[in-house]
N, C-alpha and C positions, 0 to 999 in steps of 0.2 A: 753243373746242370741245375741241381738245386738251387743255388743262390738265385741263377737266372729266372728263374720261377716264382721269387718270393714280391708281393703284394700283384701278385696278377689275382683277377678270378676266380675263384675256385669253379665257379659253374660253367663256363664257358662252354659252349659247345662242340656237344662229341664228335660233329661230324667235319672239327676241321682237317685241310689236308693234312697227310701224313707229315708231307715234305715240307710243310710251313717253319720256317725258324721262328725258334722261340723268344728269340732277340730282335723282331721286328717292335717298330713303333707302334704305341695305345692306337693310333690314329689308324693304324695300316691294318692290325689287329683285327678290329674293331667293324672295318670295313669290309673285310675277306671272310668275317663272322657272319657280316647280315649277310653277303651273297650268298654266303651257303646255307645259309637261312631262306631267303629269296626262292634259290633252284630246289631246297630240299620241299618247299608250300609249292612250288610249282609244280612237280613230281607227283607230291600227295591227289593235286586239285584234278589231274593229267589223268592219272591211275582211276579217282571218281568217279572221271568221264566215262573212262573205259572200259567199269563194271556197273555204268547204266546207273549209274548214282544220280540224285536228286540236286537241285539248287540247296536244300537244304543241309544236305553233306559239306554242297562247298560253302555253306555260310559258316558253318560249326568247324569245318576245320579250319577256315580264314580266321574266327575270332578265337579257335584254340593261340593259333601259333601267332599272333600278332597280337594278342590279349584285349582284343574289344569288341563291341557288341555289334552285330552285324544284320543289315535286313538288307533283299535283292528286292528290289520294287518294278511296277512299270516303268515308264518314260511317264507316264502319268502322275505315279507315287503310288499307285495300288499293290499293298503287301504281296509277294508271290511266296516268299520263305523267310527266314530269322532263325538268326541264334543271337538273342537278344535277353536280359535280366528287366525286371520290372525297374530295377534305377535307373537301367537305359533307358524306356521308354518313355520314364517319371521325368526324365529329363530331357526329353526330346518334347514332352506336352509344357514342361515348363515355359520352354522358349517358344512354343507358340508352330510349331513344325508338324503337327499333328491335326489333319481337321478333325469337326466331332464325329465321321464317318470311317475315322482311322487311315485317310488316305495319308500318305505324306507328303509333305509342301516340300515338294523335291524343285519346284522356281525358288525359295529363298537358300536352297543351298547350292544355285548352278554355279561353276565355276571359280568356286574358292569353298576353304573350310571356314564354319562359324563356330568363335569362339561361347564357350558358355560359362557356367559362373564354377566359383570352385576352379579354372584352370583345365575342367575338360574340352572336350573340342568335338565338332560332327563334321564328316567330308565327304562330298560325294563324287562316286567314280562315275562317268559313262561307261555303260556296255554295249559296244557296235563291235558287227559285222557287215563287210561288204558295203562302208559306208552310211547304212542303214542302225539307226537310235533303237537298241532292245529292250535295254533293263538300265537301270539305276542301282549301281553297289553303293547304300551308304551304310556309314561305319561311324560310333560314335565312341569314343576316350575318355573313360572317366578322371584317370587318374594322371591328366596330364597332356599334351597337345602331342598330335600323331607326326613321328622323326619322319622324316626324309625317306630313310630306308621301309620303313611302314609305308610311302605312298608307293614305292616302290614295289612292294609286296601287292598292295592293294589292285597298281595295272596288269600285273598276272595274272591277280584273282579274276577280276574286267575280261581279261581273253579268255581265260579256260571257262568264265560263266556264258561268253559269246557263245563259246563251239554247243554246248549243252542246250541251250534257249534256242540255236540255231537248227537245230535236232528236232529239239522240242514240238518246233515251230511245223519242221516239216511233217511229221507223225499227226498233228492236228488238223495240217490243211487237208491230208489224205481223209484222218477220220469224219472234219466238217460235210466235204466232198457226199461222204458216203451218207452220213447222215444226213445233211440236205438234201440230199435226192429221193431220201425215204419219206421223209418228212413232208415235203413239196406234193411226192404222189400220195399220201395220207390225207394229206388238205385239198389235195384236189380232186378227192376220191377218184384213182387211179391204181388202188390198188384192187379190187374188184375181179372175181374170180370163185369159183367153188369152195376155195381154200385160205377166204382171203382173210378169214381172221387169224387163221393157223400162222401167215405168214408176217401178219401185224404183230402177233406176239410173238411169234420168233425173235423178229430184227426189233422190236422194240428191248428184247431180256437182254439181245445180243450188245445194244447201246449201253443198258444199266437204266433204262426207262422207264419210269411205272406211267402208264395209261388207264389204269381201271382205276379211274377216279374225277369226280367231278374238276374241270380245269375252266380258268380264262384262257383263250388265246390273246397274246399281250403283240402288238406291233409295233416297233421301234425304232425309227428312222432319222439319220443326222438331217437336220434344218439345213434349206440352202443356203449361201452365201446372199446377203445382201446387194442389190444390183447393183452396187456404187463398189463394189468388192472386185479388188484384181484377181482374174483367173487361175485357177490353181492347176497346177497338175495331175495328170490321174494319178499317179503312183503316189505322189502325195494324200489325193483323196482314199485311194486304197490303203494306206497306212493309217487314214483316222480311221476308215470301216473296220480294220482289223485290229486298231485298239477299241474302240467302241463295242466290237462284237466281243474281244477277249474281258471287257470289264462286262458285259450281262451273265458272260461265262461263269466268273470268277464269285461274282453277286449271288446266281442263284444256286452254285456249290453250295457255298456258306448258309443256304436255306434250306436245300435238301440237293445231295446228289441224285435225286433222279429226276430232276425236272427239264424237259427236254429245250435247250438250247441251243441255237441254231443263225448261222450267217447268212443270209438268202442274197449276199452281193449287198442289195442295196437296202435291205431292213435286216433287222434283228429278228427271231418271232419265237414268243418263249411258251409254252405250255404250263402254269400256272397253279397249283394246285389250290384249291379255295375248302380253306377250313369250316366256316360259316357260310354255308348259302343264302343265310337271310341277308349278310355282308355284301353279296355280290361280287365278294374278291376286291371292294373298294381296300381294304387294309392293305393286303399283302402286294397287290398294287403300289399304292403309294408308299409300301416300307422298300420296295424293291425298286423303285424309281428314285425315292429319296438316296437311297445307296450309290447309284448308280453316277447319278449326279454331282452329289458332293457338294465342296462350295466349288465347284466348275473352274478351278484352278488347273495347274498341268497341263493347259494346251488340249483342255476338255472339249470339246463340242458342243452345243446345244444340241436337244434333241425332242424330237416332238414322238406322243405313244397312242396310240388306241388299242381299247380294250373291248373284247366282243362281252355277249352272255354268258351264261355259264354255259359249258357243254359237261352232259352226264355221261355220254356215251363217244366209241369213237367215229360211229358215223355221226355226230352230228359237228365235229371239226371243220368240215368243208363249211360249212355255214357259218362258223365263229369267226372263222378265222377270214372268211369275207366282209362280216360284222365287224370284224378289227382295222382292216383295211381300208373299210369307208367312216370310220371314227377316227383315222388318225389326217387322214385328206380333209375330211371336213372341219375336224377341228383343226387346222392349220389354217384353213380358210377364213374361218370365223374367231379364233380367239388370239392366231398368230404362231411365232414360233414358240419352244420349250412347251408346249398346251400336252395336259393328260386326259383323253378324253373316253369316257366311255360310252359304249355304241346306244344304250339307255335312255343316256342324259340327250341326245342328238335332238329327239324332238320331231319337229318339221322342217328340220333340216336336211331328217333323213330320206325324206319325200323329195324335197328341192334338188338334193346331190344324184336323185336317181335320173335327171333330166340331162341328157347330156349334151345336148344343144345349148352352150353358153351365152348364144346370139341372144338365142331367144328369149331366155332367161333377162340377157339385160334389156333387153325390150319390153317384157313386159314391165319392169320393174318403171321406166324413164315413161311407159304410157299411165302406169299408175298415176305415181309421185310427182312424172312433171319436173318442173325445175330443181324439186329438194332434191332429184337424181343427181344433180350436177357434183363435182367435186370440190366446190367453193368453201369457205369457212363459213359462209351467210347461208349454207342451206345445212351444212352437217349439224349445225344449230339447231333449227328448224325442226332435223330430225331429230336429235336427240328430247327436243321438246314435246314434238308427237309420241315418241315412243313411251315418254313419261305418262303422255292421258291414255293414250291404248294400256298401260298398265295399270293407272287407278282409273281405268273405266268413266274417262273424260269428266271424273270428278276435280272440277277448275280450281274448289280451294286445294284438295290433297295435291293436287300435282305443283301449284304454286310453291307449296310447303317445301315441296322435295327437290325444288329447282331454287328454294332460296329468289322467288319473287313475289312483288308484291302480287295483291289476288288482279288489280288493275291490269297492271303488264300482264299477267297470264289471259286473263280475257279478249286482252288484242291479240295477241299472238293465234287462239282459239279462231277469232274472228280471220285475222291474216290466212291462217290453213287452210279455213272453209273456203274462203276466196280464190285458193289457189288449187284447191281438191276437192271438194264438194261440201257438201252440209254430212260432216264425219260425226257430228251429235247425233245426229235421228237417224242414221241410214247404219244398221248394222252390217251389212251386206258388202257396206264401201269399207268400211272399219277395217272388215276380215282381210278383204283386197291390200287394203294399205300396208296392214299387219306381215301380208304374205310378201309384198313387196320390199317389206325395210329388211325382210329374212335372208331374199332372195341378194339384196345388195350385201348383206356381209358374206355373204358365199364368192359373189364374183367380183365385188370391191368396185 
């Protein structure tokens, strides 16, 4: 028996069978070692589940016993857990897999492993259930390109992260459920009662919500498909709204767990907290949209936001978050999709969006302007040229200047407008008219 023992392994693993002979071949060996390698991670990751353990248990014991660096992402690439070393992720930004948001560019690893320098290696696993895309296990090797039996390892780790996420998933749509309902009658002052702040602070401490404190309400809404765009299915559209809502989730953690976050179906709507009121909440705004964003890689969404006033108190939420509602419509209207608009900056727009007769609105706009209403390339000219003298206050050289003509051509063109809309030089009153007209076309297009 000794003999037969001599240059095997010494380390070889404890938990081979009993019954195994020790006079099988390196190759059979070798094989019957990773499976019990394989069922013993499988067991471990199993066990995890079953004492309510974290993605992050299973990342830590996946890169224990497989020996590499590990991170569970969206389908997106948004971090959810890791057990990763700063060389792993020195080397995951090397190659260019990291956006500056720390999302990971989980598109250049779909489908195969990418080789890195030095001989290590990064792979990524799907995580589905039911058909349905959850998570992304990727894993990266420093010291070498990941065996066979390592991928093998890795689609276990992929199911047992399934069941857990799968779990996850349903514990959130309950809590969303609950919290959206609270939140809904908050904003729409529906909670109203003898007792009704009693019950706001109740269910807001019962969330982990802090409310006594100046907020934006922020609105968040995927951008529609373009009209020339094949029809999608709902269940598919309900999979971008619940990664869209799970990455506002995940954003405004990372800012402060108590900011209340919420899925309303077809918007987002987050409660804000604003450090500087003379800020107006423009920062933390645009750091938590920048976030959210990313470079829009992963099967991102575009997404258009509006942001109301500040609210200092909870009764004045009903109003913000109205205020938010008509900044995110309007600006979609007027500046397009991806637009962050706040309810401030709206202008006379805000005036024009409370009309809600469309008809009328293009009516008037086509009795102003006349022909420049039309949709031609010879009249959106036209406009853009009037809009330049309505801006420098039909001063003929400045506007020349700033249209890059000579002051000639500008003075016909002047001449042309009057003849077509009136004497817009002397008549302040038609100016205003026009002005409110060119407002009213970028609303209804």
């Amino acid at each position: 028996m000794t003999e037969q023992l001599v240059g095997q392994p010494v380390d070889r693993p404890v938990d081979r069978p009993v019954d195994q002979p020790v006079d099988q071949p390196v190759d059979q060996r070798s094989a019957i070692d990773a499976l019990a390698r394989i069922d013993a991670l499988h067991r471990a990751l199993t066990q995890i589940v079953l004492e309510d353990g974290t993605l992050d248990n299973i990342a830590a014991e996946v890169a224990r016993v497989v020996g590499v660096g590990v991170l569970v992402t969206s389908t997106d690439g948004r971090e959810r857990a890791s057990a990763v070393t700063l060389d792993h992720r020195a080397m995951l930004d090397v190659h260019h897999l990291v956006d500056p948001t720390g999302r990971i560019r989980v598109e250049r690893l779909s489908g195969s492993s990418v080789p890195m320098r030095d001989g290590a290696e990064a792979r990524s696993q799907r995580v589905a259930a039911g058909g349905s895309d959850l998570a992304r296990l990727i894993v990266v090797k420093l010291d070498g390109p990941i065996a066979e039996d390592d991928v093998q390892a890795l689609e276990r780790a992929a199911a047992v992260a399934a069941l857990l996420i799968t779990r996850q998933e349903a514990i959130t749509a309950i809590e969303n459920k609950y919290q959206g309902d609270f939140l809904r009658d908050l904003l729409l002052h529906r909670t109203g009662g003898p007792n009704s702040d009693d019950y706001v602070a109740e269910h807001a401490a019962t969330f982990g919500w802090n409310l006594d404190r100046p907020v934006v309400v922020l609105c968040a809404e995927i951008d529609p498909l373009p009209p020339d765009t094949a029809p999608v299915a709902r269940l598919v559209r309900r999979q971008w709204q619940e990664r869209f809502a799970a990455a506002w989730r995940q954003v405004t953690r990372g800012l402060d767990e108590s900011i209340p976050t919420v899925d309303f179906s077809s918007e987002v709507v987050v409660l804000l907290p604003v450090a500087d009121c003379a800020d107006s909440g423009h920062t933390a705004v645009r750091r938590a949209v920048t976030a959210v964003t990313g470079d829009k890689g992963g099967g991102r969404r575009p997404f258009s936001v509006g942001v109301s006033r500040i609210a200092s108190t909870v009764d004045e939420l009903s109003e913000a978050y109205a205020q938010a509602q008509r900044a995110v419509e309007v600006g979609r209207r007027v500046h397009g999709g991806g637009s962050t608009t706040f309810f401030d900056g709206l202008g006379l727009h805000r005036l024009i969006a409370l009309i809600p007769d469309q008809a009328e609105l293009r009516s008037f706009a086509h009795d102003v302007l006349g022909p420049l209403a039309d949709d031609s390339s010879d009249a959106a000219d036209l406009r853009r040229t009037l809009q330049v003298l309505l801006d420098t206050n039909f001063n003929v050289a400045e506007a020349a200047r700033s249209q890059f003509f000579h002051y000639n051509t500008m003075r016909y063109r002047v001449s042309k407008l009057e003849r077509l809309l009136g004497p817009l030089s002397q008549d302040p009153h038609l100016r205003l008219d026009v002005a409110v007209a060119l407002r009213v076309l970028e609303i209804t297009g």
